[in-house]
C-alpha positions in Angstrom: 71.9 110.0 105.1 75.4 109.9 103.7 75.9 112.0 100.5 77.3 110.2 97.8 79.7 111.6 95.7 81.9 110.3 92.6 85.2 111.3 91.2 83.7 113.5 88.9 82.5 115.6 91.9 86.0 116.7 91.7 85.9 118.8 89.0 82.3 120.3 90.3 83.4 121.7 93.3 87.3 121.5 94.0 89.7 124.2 92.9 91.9 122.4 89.8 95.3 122.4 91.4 95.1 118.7 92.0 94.5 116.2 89.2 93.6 113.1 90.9 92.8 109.5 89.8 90.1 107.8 88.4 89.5 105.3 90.9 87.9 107.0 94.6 89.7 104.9 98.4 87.0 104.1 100.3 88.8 101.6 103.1 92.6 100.8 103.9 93.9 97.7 105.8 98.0 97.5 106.0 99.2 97.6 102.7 95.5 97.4 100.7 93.3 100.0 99.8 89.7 99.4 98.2 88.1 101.6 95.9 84.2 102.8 95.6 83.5 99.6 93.1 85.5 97.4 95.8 88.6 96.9 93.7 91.5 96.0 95.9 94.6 97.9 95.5 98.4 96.9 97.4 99.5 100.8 98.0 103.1 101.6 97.1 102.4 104.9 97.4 101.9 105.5 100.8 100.4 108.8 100.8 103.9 109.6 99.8 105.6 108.8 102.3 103.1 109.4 104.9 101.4 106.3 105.9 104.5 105.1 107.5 102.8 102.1 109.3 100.0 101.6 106.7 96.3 102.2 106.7 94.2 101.7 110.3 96.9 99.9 111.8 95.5 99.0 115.1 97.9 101.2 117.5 97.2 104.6 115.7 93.6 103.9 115.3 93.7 103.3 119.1 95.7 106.2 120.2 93.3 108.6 118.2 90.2 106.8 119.7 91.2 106.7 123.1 92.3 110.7 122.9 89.3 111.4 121.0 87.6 110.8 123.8 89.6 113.2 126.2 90.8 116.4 124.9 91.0 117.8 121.1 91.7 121.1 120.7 93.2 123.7 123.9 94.8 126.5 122.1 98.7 127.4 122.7 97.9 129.6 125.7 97.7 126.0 127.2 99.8 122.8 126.8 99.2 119.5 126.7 99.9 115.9 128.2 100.4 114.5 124.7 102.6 116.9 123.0 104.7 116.8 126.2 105.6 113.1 125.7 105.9 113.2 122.1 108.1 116.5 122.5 110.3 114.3 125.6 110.8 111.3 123.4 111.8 113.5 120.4 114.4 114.9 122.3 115.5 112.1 124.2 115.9 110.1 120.8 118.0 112.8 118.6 120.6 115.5 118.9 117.8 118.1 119.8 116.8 119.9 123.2 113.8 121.5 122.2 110.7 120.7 119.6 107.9 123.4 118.0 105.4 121.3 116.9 103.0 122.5 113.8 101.1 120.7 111.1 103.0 119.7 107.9 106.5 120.0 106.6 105.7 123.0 105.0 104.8 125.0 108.4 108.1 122.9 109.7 110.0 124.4 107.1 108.9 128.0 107.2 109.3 127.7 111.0 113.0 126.5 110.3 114.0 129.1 107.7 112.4 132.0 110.2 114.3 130.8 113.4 117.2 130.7 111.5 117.5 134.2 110.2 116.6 135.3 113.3 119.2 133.7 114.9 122.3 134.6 112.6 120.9 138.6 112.5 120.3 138.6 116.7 124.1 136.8 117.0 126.2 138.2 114.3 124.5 141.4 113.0 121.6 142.1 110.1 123.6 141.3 106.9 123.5 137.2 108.1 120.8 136.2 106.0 121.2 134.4 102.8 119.9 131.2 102.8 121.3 128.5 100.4 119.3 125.6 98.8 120.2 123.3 96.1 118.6 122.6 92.3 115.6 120.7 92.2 114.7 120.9 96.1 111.1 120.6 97.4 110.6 122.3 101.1 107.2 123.3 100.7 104.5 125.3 99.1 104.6 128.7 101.3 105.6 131.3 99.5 108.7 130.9 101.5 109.5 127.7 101.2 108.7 127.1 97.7 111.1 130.0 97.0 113.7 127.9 98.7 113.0 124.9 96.6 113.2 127.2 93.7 111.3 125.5 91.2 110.2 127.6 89.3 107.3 125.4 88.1 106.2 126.0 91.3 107.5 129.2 92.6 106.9 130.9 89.2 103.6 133.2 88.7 102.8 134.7 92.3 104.9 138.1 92.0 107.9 138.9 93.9 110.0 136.6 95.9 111.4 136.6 98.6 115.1 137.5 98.5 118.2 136.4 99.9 118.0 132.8 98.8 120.9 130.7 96.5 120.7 127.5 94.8 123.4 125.7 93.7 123.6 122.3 92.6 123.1 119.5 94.7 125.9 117.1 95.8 128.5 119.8 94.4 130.6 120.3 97.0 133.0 122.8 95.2 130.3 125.1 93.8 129.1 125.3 97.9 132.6 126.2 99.0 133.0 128.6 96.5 129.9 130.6 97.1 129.1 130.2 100.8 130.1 133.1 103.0 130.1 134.9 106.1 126.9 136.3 105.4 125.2 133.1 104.6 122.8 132.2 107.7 121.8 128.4 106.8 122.8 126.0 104.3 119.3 123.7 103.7 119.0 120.4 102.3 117.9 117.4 101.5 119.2 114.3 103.1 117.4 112.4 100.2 115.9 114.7 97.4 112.5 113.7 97.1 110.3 115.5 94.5 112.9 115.7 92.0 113.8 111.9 91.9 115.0 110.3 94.9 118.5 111.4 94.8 120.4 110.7 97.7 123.5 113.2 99.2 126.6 111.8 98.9 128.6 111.4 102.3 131.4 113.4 101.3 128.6 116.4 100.7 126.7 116.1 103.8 130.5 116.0 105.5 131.4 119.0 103.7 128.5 121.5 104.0 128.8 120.4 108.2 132.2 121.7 108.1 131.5 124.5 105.8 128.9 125.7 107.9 131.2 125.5 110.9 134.0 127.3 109.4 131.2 130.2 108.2 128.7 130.3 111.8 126.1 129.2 109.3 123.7 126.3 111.0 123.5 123.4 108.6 118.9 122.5 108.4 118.4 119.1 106.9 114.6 118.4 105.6 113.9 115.2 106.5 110.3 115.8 106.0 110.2 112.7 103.7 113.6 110.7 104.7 112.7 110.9 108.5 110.7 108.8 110.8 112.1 105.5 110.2 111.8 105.9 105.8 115.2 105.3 105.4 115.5 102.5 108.0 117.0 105.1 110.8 114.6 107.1 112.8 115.9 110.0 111.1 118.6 110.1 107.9 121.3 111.7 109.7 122.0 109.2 111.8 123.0 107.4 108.4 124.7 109.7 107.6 126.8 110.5 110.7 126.2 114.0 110.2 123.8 115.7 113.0 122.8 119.3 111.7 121.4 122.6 113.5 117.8 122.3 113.0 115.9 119.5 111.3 112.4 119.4 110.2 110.1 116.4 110.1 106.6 115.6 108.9 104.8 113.1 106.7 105.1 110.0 108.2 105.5 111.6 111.8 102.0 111.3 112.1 101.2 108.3 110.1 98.4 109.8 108.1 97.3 112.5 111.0 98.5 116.1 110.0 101.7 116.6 112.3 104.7 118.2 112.0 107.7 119.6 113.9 111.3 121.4 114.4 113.9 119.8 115.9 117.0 122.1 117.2 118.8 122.7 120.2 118.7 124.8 123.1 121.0 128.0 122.3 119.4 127.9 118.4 115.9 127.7 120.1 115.9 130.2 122.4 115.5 133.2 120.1 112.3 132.0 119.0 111.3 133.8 122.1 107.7 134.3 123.0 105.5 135.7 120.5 107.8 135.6 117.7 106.3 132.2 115.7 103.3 129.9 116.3 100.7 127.7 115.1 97.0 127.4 116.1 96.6 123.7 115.5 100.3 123.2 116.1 100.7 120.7 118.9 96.9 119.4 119.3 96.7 116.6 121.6 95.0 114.5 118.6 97.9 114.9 116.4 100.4 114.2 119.5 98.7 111.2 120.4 98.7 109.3 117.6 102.5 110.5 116.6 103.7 109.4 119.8 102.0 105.6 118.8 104.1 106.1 115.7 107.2 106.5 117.4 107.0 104.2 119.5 107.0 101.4 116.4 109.0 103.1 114.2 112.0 103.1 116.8 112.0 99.7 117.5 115.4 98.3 115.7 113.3 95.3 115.0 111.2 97.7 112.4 114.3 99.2 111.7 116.1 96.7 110.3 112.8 95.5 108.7 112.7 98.4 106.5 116.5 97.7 105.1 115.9 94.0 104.4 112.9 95.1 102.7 114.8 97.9 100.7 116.9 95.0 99.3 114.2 92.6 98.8 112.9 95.7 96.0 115.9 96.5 94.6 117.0 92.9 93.6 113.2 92.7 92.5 113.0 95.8 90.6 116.5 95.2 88.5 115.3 91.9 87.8 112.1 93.2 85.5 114.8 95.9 85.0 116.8 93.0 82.7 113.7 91.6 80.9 112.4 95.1 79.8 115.1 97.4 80.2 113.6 100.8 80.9 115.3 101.7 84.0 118.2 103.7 83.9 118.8 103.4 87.3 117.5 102.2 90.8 118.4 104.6 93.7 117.2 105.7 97.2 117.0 104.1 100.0 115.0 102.2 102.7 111.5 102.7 101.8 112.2 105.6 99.6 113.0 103.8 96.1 113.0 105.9 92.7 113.3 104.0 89.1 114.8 106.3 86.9 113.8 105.8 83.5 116.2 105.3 80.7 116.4 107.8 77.4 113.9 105.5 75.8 111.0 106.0 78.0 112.2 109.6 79.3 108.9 111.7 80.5 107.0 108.5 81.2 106.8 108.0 84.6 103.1 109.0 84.8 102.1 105.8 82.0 103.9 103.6 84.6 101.9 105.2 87.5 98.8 104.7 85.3 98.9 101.7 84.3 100.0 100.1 87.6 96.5 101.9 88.8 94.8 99.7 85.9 96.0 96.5 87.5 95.2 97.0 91.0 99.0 98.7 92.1 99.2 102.6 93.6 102.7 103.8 92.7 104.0 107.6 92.4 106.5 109.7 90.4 109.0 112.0 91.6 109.1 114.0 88.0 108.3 112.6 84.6 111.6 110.3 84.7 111.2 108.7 88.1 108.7 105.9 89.1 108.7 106.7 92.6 107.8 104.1 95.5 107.0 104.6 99.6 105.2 102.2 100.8 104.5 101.1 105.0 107.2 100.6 106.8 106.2 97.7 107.7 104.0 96.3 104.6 104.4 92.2 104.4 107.0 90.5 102.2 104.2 88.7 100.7 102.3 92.4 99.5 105.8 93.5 98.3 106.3 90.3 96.1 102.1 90.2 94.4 102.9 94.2 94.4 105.8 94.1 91.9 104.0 91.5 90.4 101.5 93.8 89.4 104.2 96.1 88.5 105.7 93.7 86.2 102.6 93.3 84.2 102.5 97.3 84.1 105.9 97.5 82.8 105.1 94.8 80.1 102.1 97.1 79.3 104.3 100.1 79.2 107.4 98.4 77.1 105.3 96.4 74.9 107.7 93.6 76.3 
């Protein structure tokens, strides 16, 4: 018999660094998610940015069934049928040659950051290793990779860091050329930051921190742990951009809900990651290959594609519409399915009552800080979901505003 269990189990038996909901998912279908009491929900949320093709969508749940029934689990002493095709189509679809595969952008991160230390001290000598990030950037919570996003509200309270590791502010070109150096290994950013309110680069920074990078044998590492797999309505964000980098790293919706992740890089980069030096036990299992392949194949259709950009618009034009009747938006930025509503001064450090109260009314949203009402939903979630979504979003605003 099935134990049942309530929200307030939470607080009972899980450590507190989570502070979840009210409401408990039960079920998901597409773009709808049903709580314990059977309370329907259109998700806007995504899992942040994971759920890339929604909840059970009929491929993925097949993919994982039909491997389920094969082969789990063989260890990294062996490979694997399913990581080999994912890894082949990887490859054959971006600038990279080779693919380590591991379970979350995190381990994607840390794996990127390692290779590329190791590469600049094997080639050019032991002093290559600063690594510089950017103000407000999210790359994980490792003790290395949170130390490269270097927020401190995150990276504070755990002892010493780990050294060798510059931030400067994001989409400042100048303050990058001033600083960068001969002994700076990797230049790491975001395509899009995320966690600190959907900011996108500028093309004449992603253009100038390639060419900076070139001039100083520094590899450029783009985290396109949320912007990748089809968010941004590319298969990955620097094809947008024009710009291909070094090594990139990819996660969330890789996997569309199934832990995966991976680093993308090229064949002379890879090759000092030579046997022994890096790994992952779950890294590469043929569950997690299997269904990301299923993924892939979707999310690289340019009918999906060009889906996701038509469906960017169709929130934007939405979203500064309620924008003119209530005026609380500052701004509305990102792009694809990675919109961010930045709140204006009179409702700064709000972004959680918006997030609330679209709960209240049957509408899962997110923040990306307390000024940012943050949305991801499926890449392919219907028009008609988007249009009763914002609805409900509306009628959370009007809570909100009083308006």
């Amino acid at each position: 018999m099935t134990q049942q269990v309530q929200r307030a189990d939470f607080d009972k038996v899980m450590v507190p660094n989570y502070a979840p909901a009210a409401f408990v998912p039960v079920r998901g279908a597409g773009s709808r998610v049903w709580d314990q009491e059977g309370r329907e929900y259109i998700d806007f949320a995504g899992g942040i940015a994971v759920n890339s093709l929604g909840h059970a969508h009929p491929a993925l749940v097949e993919a994982l069934t039909e491997q389920a029934k094969k082969l789990w689990h063989v260890s990294n002493a062996l490979t694997n049928e399913p990581a080999l095709r994912l890894a082949t189509k990887l490859v054959d679809a971006t600038f990279a040659d080779k693919v380590f595969f591991c379970n979350s952008g995190a381990e994607a991160n840390e794996a990127a950051f390692k290779l590329a230390r190791r590469y600049a001290i094997e080639k050019f000598g032991p002093d290559k290793t600063e690594i510089i990030a950017f103000s407000n950037a999210f790359h994980g919570r490792t003790f290395f990779t949170v130390s490269v996003g270097g927020q401190g509200k995150y990276s504070d309270g755990f002892g010493p860091k780990p050294g060798g590791i510059t931030h400067l502010p994001y989409n400042d070109l100048d303050a990058l050329a001033k600083h960068i150096s001969d002994k700076t290994c990797a230049v790491v950013l975001e395509p899009v930051q995320g966690e600190s309110g959907i900011v996108p680069a500028t093309q004449a920074f992603i253009e100038g921190a390639r060419a900076l990078c070139d001039k100083h044998n520094a590899l450029l590492v783009f985290d396109e742990v949320q912007t990748g797999n089809g968010r941004l309505g590319s298969l990955y964000a620097y094809m947008d951009y024009g710009v291909v980098p070094d090594i990139l790293t990819t996660a969330k919706g890789l996997g569309g809900g199934f832990p995966i992740g991976a680093m993308l890089t090229t064949e002379e980069i890879a090759k000092h990651l030579a046997v022994g030096t890096h790994g992952s036990t779950y890294g590469g299992n043929p569950l997690g290959c299997a269904v990301a392949e299923a993924v892939l194949d979707i999310i690289s259709q340019p009918e999906v594609q060009a889906g996701v950009k038509a469906k960017h618009q169709r929130f934007r034009e939405r979203l500064n519409a309620i924008n003119e009747k209530h005026g609380c938006f500052a701004e509305i930025r990102g792009m694809g399915m990675l919109i961010g509503a930045a709140l204006n001064k009179d409702f700064a450090g709000r972004a959680k009552d918006f997030m609330t109260e679209s709960a209240k009314l049957g509408l899962m949203v997110l923040q990306a800080g307390p000024d940012v009402v943050r949305f991801a939903p499926s890449l392919v979630i219907p028009d008609a979901d988007i249009e009763e979504g914002l609805n409900r979003f509306e009628r959370a605003v009007a809570a909100v505003t009083g308006k």
